[in-house]
N, CA and C atoms as an extended XYZ file, in Angstrom:
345
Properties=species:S:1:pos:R:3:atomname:S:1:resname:S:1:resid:I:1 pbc="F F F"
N        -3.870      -11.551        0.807 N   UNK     1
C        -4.997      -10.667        1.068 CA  UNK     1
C        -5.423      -10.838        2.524 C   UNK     1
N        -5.240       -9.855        3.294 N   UNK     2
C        -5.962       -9.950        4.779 CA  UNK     2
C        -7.237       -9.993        4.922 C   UNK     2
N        -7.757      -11.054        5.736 N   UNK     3
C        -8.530      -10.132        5.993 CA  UNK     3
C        -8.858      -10.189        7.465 C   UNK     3
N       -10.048       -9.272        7.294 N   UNK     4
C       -10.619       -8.869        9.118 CA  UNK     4
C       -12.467       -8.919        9.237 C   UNK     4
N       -12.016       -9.446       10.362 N   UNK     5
C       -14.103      -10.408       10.482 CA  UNK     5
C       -14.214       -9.500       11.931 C   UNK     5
N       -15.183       -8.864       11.573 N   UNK     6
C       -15.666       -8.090       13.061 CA  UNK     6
C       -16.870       -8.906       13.508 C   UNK     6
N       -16.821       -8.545       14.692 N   UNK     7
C       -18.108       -9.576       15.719 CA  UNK     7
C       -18.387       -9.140       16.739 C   UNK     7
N       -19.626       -9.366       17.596 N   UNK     8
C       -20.035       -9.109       18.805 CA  UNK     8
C       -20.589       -7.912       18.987 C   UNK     8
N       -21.590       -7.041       17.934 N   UNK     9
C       -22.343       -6.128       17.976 CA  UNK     9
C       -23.628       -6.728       18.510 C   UNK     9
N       -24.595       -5.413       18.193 N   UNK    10
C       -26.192       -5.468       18.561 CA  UNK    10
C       -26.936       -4.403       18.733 C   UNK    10
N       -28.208       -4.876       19.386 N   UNK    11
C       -28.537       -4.189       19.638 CA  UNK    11
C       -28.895       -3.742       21.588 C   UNK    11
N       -28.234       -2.392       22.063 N   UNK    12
C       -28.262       -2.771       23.706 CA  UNK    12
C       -28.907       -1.149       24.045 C   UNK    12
N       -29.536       -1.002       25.223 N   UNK    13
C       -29.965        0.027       25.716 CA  UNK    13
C       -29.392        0.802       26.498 C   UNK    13
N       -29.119        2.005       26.548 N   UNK    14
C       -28.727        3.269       27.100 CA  UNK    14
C       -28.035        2.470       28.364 C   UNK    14
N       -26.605        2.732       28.791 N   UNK    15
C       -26.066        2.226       29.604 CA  UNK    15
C       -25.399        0.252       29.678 C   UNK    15
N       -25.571       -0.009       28.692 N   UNK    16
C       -24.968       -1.326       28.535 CA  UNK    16
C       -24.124       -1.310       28.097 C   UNK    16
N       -23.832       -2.891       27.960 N   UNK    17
C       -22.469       -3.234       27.600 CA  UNK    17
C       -22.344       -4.025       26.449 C   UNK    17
N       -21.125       -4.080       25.503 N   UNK    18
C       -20.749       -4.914       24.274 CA  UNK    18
C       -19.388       -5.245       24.566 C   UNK    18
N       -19.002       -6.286       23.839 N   UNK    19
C       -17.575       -6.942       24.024 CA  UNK    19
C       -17.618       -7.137       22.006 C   UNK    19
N       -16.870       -6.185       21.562 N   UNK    20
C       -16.523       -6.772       20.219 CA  UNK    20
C       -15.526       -7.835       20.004 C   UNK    20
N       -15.411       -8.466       18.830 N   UNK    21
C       -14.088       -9.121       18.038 CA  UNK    21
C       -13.419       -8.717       17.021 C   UNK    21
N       -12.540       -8.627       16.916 N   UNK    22
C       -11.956       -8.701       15.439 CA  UNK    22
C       -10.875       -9.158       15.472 C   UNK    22
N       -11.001      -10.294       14.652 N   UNK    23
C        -9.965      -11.295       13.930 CA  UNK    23
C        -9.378      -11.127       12.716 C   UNK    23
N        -8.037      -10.995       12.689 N   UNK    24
C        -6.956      -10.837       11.180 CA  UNK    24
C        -6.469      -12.089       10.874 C   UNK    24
N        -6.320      -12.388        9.871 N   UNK    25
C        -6.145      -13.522        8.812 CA  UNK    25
C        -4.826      -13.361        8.833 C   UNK    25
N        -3.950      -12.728        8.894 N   UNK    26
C        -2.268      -12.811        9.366 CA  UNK    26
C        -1.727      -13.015       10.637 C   UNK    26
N        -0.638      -13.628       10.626 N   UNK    27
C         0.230      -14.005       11.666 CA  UNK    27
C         0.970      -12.793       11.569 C   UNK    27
N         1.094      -11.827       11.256 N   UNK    28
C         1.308      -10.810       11.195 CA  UNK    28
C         1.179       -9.414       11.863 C   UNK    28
N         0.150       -9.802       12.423 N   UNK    29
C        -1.139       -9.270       13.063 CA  UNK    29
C         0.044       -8.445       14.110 C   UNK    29
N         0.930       -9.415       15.373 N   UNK    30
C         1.325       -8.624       16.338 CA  UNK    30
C         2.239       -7.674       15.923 C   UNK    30
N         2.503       -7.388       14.404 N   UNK    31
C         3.169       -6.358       14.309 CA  UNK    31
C         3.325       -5.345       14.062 C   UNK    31
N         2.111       -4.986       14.415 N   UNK    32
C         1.092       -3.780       14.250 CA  UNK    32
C        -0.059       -3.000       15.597 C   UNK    32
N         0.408       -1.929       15.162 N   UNK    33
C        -0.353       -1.433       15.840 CA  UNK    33
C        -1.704       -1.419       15.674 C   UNK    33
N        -2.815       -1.901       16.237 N   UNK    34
C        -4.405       -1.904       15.736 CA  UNK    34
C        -5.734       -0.648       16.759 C   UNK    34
N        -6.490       -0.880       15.843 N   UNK    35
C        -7.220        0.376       16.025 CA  UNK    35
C        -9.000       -0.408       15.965 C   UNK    35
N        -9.345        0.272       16.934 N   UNK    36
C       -11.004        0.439       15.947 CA  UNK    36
C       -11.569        1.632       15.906 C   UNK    36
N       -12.271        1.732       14.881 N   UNK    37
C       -12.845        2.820       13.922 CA  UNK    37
C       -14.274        2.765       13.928 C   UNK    37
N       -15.137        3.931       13.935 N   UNK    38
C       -16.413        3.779       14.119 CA  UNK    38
C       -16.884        4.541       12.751 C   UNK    38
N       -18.125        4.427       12.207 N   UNK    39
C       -19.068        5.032       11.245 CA  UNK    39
C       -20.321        5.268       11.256 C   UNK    39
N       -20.778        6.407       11.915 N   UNK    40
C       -22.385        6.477       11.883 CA  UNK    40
C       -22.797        6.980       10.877 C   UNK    40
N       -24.188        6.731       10.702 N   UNK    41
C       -24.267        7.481        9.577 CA  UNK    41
C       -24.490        8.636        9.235 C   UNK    41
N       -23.885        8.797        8.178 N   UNK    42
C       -23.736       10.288        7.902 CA  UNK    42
C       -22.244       11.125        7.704 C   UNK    42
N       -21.941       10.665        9.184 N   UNK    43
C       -20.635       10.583        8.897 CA  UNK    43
C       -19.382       10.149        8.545 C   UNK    43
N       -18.176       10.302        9.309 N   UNK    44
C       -16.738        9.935        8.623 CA  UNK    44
C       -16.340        8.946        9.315 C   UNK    44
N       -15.622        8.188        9.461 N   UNK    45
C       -15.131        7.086        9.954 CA  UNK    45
C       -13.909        7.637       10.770 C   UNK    45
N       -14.659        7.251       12.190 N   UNK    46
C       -13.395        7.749       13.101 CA  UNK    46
C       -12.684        6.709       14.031 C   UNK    46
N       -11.176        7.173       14.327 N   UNK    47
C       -10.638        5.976       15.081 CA  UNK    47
C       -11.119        6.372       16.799 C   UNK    47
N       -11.276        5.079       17.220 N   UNK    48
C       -11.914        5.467       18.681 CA  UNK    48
C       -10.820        4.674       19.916 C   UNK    48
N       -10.473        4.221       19.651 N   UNK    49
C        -9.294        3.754       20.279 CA  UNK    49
C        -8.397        2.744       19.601 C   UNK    49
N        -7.295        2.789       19.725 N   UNK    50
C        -6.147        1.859       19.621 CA  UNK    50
C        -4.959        1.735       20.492 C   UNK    50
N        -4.191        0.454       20.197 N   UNK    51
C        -3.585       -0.067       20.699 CA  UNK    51
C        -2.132       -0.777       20.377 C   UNK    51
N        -1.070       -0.180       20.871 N   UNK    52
C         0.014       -0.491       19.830 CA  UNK    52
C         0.293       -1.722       20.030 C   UNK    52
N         1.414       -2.502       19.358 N   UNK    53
C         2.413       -3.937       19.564 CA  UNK    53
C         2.481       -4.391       20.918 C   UNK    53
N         3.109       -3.212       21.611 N   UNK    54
C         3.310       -3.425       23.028 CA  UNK    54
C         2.061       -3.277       23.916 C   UNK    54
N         0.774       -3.093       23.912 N   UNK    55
C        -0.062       -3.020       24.209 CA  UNK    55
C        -0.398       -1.692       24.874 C   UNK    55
N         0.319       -0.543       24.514 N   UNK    56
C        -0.341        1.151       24.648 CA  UNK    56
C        -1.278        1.221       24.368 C   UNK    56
N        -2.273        2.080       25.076 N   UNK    57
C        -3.304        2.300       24.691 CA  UNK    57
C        -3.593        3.770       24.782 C   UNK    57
N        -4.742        4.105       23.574 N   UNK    58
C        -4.926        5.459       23.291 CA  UNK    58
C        -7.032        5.515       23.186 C   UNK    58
N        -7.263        6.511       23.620 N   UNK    59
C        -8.280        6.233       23.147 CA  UNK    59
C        -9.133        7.723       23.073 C   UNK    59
N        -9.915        7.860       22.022 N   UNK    60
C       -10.745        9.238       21.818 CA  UNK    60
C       -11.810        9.597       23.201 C   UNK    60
N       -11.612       11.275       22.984 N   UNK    61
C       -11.924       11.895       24.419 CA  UNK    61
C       -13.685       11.440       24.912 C   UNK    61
N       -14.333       10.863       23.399 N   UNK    62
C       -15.890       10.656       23.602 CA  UNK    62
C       -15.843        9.497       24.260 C   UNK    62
N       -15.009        8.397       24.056 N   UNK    63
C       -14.908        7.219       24.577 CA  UNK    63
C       -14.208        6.478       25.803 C   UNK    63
N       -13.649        7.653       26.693 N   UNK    64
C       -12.600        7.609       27.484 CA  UNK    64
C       -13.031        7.298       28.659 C   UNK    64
N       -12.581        6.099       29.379 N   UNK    65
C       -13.701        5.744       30.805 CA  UNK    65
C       -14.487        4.768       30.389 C   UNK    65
N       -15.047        4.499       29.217 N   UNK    66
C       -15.673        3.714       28.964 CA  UNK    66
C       -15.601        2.425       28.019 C   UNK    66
N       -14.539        2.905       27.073 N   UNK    67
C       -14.218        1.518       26.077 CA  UNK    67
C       -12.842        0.981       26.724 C   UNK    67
N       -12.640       -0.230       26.591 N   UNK    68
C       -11.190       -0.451       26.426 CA  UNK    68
C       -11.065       -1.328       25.052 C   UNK    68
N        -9.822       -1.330       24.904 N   UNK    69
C        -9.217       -2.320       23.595 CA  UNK    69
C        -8.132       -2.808       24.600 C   UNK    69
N        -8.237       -4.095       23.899 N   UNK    70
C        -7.336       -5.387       24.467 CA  UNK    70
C        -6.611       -6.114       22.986 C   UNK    70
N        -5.869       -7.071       23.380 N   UNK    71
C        -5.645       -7.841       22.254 CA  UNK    71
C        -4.620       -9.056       22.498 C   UNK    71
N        -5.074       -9.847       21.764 N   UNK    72
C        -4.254      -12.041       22.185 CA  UNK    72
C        -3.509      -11.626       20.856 C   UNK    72
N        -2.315      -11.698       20.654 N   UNK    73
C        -1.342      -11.964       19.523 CA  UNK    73
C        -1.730      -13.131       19.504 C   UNK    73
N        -1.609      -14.050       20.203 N   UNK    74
C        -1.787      -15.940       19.662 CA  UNK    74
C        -2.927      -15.880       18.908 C   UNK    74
N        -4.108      -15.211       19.068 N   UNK    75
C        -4.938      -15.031       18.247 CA  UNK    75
C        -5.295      -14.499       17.032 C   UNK    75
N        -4.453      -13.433       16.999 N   UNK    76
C        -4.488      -12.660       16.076 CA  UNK    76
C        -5.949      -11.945       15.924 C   UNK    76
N        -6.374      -11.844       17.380 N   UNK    77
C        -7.232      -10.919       17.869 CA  UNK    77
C        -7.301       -9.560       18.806 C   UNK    77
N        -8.372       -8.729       18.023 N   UNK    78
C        -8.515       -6.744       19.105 CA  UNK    78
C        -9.227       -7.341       19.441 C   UNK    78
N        -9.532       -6.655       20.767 N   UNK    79
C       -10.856       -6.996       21.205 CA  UNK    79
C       -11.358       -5.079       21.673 C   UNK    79
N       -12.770       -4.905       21.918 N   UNK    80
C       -12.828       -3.905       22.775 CA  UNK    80
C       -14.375       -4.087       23.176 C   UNK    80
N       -13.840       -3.631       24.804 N   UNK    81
C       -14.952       -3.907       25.625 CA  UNK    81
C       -15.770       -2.959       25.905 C   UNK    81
N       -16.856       -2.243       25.306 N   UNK    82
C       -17.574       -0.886       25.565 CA  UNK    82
C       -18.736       -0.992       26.629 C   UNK    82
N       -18.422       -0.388       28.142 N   UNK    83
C       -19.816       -0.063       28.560 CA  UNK    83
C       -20.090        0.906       28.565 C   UNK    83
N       -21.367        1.404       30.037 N   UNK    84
C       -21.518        2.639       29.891 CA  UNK    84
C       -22.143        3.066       28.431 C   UNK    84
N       -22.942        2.248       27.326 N   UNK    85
C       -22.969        2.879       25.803 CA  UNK    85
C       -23.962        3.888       26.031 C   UNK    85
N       -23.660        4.791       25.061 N   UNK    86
C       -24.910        5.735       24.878 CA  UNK    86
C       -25.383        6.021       23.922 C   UNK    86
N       -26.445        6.611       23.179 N   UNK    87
C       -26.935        6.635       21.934 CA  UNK    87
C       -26.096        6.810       20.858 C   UNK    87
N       -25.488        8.025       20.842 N   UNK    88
C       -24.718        8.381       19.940 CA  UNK    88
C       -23.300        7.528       19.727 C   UNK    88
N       -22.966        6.386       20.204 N   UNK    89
C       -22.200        5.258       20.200 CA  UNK    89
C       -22.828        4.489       19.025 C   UNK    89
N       -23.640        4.375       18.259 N   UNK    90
C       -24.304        3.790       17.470 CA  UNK    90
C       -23.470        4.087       16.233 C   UNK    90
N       -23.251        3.012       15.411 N   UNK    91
C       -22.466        2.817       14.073 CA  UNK    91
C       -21.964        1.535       14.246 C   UNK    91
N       -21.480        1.658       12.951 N   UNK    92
C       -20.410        0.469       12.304 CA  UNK    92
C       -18.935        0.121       12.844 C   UNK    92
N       -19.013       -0.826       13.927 N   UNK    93
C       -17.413       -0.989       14.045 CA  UNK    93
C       -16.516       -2.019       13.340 C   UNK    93
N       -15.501       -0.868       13.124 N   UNK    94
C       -14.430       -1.925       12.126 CA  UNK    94
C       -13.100       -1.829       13.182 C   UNK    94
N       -12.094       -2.532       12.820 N   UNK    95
C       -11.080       -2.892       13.048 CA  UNK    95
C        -9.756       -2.735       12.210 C   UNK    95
N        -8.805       -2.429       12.090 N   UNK    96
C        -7.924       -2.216       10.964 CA  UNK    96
C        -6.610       -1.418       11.597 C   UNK    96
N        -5.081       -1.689       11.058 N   UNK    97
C        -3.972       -0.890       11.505 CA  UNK    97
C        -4.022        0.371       11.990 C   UNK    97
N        -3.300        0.692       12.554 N   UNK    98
C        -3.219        2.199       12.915 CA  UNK    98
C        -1.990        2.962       12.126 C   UNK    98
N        -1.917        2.702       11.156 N   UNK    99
C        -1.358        2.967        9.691 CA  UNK    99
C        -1.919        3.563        8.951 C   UNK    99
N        -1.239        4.827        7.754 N   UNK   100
C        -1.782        5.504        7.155 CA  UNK   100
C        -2.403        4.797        5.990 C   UNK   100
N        -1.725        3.396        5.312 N   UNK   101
C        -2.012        2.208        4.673 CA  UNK   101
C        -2.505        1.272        5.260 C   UNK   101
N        -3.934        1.095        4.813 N   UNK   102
C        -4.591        0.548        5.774 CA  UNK   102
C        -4.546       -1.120        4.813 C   UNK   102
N        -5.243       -1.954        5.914 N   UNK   103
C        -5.747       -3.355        5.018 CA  UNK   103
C        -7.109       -3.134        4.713 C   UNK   103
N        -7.773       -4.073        3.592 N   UNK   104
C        -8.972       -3.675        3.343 CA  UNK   104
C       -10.104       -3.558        4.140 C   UNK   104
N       -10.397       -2.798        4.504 N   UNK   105
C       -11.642       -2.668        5.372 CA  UNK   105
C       -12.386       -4.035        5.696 C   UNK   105
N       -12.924       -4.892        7.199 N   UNK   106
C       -14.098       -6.080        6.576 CA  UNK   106
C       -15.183       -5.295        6.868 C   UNK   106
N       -16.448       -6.066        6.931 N   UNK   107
C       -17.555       -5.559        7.066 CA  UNK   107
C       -18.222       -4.825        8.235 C   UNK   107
N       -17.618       -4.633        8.924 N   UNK   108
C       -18.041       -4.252       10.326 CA  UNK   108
C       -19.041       -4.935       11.451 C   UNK   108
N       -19.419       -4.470       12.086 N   UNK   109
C       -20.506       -4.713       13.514 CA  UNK   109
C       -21.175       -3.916       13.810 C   UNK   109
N       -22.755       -3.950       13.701 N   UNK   110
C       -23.238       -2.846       14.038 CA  UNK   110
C       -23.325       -2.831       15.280 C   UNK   110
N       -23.365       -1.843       15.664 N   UNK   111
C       -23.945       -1.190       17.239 CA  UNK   111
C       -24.830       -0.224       17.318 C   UNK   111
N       -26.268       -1.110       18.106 N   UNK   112
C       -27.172        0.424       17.924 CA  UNK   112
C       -27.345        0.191       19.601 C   UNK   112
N       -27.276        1.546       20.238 N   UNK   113
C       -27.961        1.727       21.553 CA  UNK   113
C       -29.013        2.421       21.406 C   UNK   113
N       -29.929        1.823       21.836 N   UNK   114
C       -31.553        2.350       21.942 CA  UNK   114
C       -32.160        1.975       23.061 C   UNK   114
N       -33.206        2.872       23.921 N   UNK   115
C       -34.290        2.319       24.456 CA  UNK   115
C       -35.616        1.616       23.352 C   UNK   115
């Protein structure tokens, strides 16, 4: 059973910065392409950037300029570094393959940007 521990949310104001974590419970980990996924509420859970094996990176047009995703295979850690946040950046970040079969969701990180 995998799993995945997200970390390094909060709460930050219009124009700051966050550095998330997410850690996988497999050694497995570098053989995959990984992603993080956002959820505000209300809505759907979207992928906002990922990052393949080889370390490609892709990332959604709202988030572009401003997040990166990184990642330590020895760790069996994503990382992604968001500045620049803005309100509507606010939700739940998770972490998980960039596979149509996913591993079980963990609990996420919130992120709220507010004044």
């Amino acid at each position: 059973q995998v799993q995945l521990v997200e970390s390094g949310g909060g709460l930050v104001q219009p124009g700051g910065s966050l550095k998330l974590s997410c850690a996988a419970s497999v050694s497995i980990f570098s053989m995959y392409a990984m992603g993080w996924y956002r959820q505000a509420p209300g809505k759907q859970r979207e992928l906002v950037a990922k990052i393949t094996e080889g370390g490609s990176t892709n990332y959604a047009d709202s988030v572009k300029g401003r997040f990166t995703i990184s990642r330590d295979n020895a760790k069996n850690t994503v990382y992604l570094q968001m500045n620049s946040l803005k309100p509507e950046d606010t939700a739940v970040y998770y972490c998980n393959k960039d596979r149509a079969i996913k591993w079980n969701w963990g609990q996420g990180t919130q992120v709220t940007v507010s004044s």
